[in-house]
C-alpha positions in Angstrom: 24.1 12.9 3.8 20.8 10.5 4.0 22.3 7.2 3.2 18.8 6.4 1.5 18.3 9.8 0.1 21.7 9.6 -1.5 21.2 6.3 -3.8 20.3 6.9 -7.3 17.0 5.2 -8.8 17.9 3.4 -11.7 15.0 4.0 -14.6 14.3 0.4 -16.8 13.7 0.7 -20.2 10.1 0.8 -20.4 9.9 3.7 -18.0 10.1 7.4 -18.6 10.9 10.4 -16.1 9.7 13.7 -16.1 10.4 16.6 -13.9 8.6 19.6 -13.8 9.1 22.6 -11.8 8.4 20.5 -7.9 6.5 17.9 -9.5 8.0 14.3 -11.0 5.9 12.5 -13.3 6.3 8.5 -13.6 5.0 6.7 -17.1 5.2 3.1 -17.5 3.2 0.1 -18.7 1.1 -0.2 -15.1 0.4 3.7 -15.6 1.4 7.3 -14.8 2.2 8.4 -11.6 2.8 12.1 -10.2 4.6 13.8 -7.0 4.4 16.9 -5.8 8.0 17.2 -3.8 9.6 19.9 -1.3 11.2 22.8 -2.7 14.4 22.7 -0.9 15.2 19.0 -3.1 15.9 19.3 -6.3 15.4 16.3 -8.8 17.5 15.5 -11.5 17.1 12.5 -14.4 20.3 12.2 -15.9 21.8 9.0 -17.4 19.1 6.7 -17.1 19.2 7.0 -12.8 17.2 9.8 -11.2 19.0 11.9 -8.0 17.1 13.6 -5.2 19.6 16.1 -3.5 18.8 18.9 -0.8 19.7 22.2 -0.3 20.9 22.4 3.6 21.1 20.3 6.2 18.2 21.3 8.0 16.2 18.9 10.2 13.5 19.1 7.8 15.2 18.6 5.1 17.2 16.0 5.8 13.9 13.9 6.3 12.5 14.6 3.2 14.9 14.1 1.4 15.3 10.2 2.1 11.4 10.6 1.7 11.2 11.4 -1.0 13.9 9.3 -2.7 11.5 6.1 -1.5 8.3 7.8 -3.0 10.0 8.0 -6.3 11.2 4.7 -6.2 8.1 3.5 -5.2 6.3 5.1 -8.2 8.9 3.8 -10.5 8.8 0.2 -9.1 4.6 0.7 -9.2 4.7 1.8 -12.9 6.6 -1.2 -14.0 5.5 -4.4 -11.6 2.9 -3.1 -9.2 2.0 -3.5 -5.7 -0.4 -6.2 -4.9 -1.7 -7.0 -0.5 -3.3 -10.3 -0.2 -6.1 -10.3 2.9 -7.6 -13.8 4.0 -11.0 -14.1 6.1 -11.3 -16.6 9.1 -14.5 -17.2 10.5 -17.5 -19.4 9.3 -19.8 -17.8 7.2 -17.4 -15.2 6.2 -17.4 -14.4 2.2 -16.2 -12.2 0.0 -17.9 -11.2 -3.5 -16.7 -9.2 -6.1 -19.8 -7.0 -8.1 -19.0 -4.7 -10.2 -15.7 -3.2 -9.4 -16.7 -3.1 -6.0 -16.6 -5.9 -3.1 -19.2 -7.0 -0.8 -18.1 -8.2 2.8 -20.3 -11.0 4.8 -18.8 -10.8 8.0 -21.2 -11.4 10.9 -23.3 -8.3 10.7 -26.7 -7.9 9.8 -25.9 -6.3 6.7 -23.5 -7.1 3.7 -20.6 -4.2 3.7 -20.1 -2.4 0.4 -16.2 -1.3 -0.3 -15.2 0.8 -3.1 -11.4 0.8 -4.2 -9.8 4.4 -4.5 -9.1 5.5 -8.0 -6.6 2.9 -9.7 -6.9 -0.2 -7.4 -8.6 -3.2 -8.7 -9.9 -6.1 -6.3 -10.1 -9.6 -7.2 -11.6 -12.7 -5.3 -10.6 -16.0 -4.8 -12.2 -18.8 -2.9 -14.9 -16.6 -1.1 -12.1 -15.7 1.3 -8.6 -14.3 0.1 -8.6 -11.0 -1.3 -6.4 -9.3 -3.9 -6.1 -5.6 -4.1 -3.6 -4.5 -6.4 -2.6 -1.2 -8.1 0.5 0.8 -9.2 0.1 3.3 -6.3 1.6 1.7 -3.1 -0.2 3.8 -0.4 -3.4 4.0 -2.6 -3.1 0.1 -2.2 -2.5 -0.2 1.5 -5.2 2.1 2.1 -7.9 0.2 0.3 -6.5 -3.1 2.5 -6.8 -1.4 5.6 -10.1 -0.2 4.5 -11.3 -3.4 4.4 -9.6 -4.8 7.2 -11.1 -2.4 9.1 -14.6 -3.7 8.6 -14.1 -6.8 11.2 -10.2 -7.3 12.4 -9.3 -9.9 13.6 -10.5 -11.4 17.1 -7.9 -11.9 19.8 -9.4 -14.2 21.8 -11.0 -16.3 18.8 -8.8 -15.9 16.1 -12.4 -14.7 13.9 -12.4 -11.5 11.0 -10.2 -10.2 8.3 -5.9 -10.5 8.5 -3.5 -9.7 6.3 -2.4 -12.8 4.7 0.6 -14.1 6.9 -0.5 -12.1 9.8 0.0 -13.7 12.9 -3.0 -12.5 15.3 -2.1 -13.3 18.9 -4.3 -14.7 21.2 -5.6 -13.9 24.5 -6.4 -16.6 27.0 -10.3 -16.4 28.0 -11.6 -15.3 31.1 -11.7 -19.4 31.9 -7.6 -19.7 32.2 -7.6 -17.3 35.1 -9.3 -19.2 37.4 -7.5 -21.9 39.4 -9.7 -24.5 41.9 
């Protein structure tokens, strides 16, 4: 038995559960959230706690089902607190400016970069160089952070672009420590 998979979710108050056929759909105060899940797990909502149980102990199945015990929590935890990445820019001139729902990116090109947030993730600035995307959906919120981290990661040998905040980028010595007199 997956020792994830196995765990029930426990549903708060302000949260409801419904399962439909292979689809579980989350409601809460942050939103409504939907899964489309495997056919060979069966979900059940009973007591306040939702199960995820397989049919056989198949390979396959055993992975999904610990899968797709997390994706429920997940949506339940989004629903009710929300997931929230914080990206920080190093380098001078660097901004960041919020227009409309969507962000505009000085980083060193000759061009501003325009990002638009997928569906349900809102972006907020502060300072001209942190960055707050936050949302209910987790991997809808990591996408749109490593969207824009994409646009200029970070440098290794000067430390320069866009990080995750608390990232540690290592460094690479320059060409100049390999030379010895």
């Amino acid at each position: 038995m997956s020792r994830i998979g196995k765990l029930p979710i426990p549903i708060p108050g302000n949260v409801t559960v419904a399962v439909q056929e292979h689809t579980v759909t989350v409601k809460g105060p942050r939103g409504t959230l939907a899964l489309a899940f495997n056919e060979a797990l069966t979900v059940e909502v009973l007591e306040g706690k939702v199960t995820v149980t397989r049919a056989s102990d198949q390979k396959e199945h055993r992975a999904l089902h610990g899968l797709t015990r997390s994706l429920i929590a997940n949506m339940v935890t989004g629903v009710t607190e929300g997931f929230q990445k914080s990206l920080e820019m190093v380098g001078v001139g660097y901004r960041a400016q919020e227009a409309g729902g969507k962000l505009n990116l000085t980083v060193g090109y000759s061009h501003p970069v325009e990002i638009e947030p997928l569906e349900g993730v809102s972006l907020a600035v502060e300072a001209n160089t942190r960055i707050t995307v936050a949302g209910p959906d987790k991997q809808r919120v990591g996408e749109t952070a490593a969207r824009i981290r994409r646009v200029r990661p970070p440098n290794v040998y000067t430390g320069k672009g866009i990080r995750y905040q608390g990232e540690q980028v290592r460094r690479k010595a320059g060409k100049a420590a390999g030379r010895t007199r």
